[in-house]
PAMAR-154720 format. One record per residue (C-alpha): residue number from 1; residue in three letters; chain; x, y, z. Coordinates in nm, 3 decimals. Layout:
// residues N
   num   residuo   cadena         x         y         z
   NUM       ALA        A         X         Y         Z
...
***
This chain:
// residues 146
   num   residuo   cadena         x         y         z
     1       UNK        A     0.027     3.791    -3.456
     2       UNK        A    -0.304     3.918    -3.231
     3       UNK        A    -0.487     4.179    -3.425
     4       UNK        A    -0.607     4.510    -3.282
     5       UNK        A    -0.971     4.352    -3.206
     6       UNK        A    -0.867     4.037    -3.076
     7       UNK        A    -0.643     4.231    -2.803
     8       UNK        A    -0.942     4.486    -2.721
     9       UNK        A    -1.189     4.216    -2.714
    10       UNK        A    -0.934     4.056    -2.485
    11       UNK        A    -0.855     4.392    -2.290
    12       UNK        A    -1.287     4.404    -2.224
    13       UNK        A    -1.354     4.072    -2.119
    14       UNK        A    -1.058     4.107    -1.820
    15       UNK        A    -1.237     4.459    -1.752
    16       UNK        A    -1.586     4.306    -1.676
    17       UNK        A    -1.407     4.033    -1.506
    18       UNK        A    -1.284     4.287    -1.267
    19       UNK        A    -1.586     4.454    -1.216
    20       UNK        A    -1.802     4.225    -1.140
    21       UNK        A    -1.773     4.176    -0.776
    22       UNK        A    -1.753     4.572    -0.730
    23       UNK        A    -2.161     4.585    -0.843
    24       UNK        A    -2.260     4.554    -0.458
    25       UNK        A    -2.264     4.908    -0.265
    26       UNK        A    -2.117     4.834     0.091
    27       UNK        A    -2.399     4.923     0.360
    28       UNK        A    -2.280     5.191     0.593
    29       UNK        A    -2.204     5.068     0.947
    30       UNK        A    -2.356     5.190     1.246
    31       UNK        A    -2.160     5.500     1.448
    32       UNK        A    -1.981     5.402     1.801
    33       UNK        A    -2.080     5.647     2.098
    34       UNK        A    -1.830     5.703     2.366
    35       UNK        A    -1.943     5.817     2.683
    36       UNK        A    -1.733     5.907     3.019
    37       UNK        A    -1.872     5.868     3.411
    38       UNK        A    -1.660     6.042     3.596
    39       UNK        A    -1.736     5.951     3.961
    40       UNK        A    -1.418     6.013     4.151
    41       UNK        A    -1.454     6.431     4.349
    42       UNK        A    -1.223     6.624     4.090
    43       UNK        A    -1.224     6.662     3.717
    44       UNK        A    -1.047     6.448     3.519
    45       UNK        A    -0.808     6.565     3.243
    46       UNK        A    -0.871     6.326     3.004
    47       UNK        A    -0.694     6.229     2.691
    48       UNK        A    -0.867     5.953     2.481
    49       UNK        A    -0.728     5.794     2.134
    50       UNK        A    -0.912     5.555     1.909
    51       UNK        A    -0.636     5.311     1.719
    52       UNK        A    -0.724     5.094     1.423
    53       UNK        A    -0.655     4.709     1.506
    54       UNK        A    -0.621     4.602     1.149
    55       UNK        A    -0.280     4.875     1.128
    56       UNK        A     0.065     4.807     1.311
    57       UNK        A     0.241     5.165     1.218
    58       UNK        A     0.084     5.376     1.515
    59       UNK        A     0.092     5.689     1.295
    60       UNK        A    -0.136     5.496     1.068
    61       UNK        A    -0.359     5.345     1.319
    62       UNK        A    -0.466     5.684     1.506
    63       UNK        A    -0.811     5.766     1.406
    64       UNK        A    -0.929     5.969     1.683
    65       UNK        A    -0.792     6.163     1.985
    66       UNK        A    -0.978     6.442     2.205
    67       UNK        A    -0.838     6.607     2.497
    68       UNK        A    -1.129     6.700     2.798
    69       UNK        A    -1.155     6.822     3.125
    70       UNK        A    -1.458     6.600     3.225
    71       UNK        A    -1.615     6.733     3.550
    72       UNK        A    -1.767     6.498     3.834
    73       UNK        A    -2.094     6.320     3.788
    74       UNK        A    -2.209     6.447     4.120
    75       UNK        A    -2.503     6.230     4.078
    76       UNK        A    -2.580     6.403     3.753
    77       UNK        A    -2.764     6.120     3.459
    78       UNK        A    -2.527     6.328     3.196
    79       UNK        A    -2.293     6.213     3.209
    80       UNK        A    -1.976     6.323     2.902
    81       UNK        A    -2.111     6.154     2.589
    82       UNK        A    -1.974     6.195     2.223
    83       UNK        A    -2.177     6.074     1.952
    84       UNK        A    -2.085     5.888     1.617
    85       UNK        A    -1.722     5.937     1.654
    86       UNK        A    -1.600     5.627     1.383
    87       UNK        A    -1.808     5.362     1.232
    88       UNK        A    -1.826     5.032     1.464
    89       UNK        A    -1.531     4.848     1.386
    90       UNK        A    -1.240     4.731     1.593
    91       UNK        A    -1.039     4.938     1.764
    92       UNK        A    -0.834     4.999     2.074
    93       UNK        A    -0.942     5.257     2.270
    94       UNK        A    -0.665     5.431     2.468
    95       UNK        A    -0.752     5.686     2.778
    96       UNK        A    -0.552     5.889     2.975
    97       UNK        A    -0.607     6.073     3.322
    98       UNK        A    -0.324     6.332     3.187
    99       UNK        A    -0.302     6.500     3.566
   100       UNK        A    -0.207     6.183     3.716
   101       UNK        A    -0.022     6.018     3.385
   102       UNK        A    -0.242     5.702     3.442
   103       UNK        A    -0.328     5.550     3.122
   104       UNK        A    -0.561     5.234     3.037
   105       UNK        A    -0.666     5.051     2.706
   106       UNK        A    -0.946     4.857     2.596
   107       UNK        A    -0.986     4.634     2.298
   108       UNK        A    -1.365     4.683     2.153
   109       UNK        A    -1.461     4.402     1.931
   110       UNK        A    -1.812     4.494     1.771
   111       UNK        A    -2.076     4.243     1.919
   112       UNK        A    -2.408     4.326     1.688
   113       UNK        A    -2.438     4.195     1.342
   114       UNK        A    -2.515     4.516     1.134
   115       UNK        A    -2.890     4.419     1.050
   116       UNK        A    -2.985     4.454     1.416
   117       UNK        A    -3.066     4.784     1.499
   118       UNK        A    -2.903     4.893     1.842
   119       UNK        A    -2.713     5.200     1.996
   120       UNK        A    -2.364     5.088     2.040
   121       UNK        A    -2.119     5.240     2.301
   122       UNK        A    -1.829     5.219     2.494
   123       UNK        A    -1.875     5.329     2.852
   124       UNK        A    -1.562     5.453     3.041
   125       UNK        A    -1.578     5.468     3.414
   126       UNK        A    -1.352     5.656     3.631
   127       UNK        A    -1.375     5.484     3.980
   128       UNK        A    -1.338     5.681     4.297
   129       UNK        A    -1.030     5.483     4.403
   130       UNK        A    -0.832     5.592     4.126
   131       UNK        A    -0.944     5.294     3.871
   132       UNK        A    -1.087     5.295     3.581
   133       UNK        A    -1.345     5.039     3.411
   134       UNK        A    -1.500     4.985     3.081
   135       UNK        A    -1.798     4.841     2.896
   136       UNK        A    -1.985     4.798     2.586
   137       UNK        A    -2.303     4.731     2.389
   138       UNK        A    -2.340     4.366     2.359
   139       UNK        A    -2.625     4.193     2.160
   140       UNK        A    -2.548     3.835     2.174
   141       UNK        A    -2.589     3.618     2.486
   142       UNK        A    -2.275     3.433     2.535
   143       UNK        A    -2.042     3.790     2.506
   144       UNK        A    -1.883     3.834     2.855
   145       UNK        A    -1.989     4.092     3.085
   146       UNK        A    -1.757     4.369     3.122
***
């Protein structure tokens, strides 16, 4: 029959088993930027949603969402910018011209290793003919141009 110090002995080793991975403080990751050119003549009613990748329940996955008007560039350099909206992980970014009821996604994949320093972004470019484009921070050489 185990006796009372044998089981808490027992009981402390499996505690500081358990504990010793969870030492280690994860580093924060760097914030993702998201900024919108708008280069078409009108304003764009824009609805934009940031989905975890890693989730598959859709109520789950939403992590973001902002509804904008976002006026013309008109050859402005300020273009709409929100900083540090989520921490620069995978997502799928969803957008949404909500007066026309077009809607476009991209899948951002983080491309900098989290010792580099950078600014990372997604860019979001509503073209004059009604399209829409997007880009992102890249760090390494062989990631495709977007």
């Amino acid at each position: 029959m185990p006796s009372r110090r044998r089981f808490l002995r027992a009981g402390a080793a499996g505690a500081l088993a358990g504990l010793a991975g969870c030492s280690a403080v994860p580093a924060p990751r760097p914030m993702l930027d998201l900024t919108v050119s708008n280069v078409r003549d009108t304003a764009v009613d824009l609805g934009v949603r940031f989905l975890r990748s890693d989730v598959t329940e859709r109520s789950e996955a939403l992590v973001y969402r902002k509804n904008v008007e976002v006026p013309p560039d008109a050859g402005s350099d300020d273009p709409w910018t929100v900083e540090d909206i989520l921490s620069d992980r995978p997502y799928r970014i969803e957008v949404e011209d909500r007066s026309t009821r077009s809607s476009h996604h991209y899948h951002y994949q983080p491309d900098c290793s989290d010792d580099d320093p950078y600014d990372i972004g997604v860019l979001v470019r509503f073209n004059p003919e009604g399209g829409v484009a997007f880009s992102q921070t890249t760090c390494s050489s062989d990631a495709p141009f977007l």
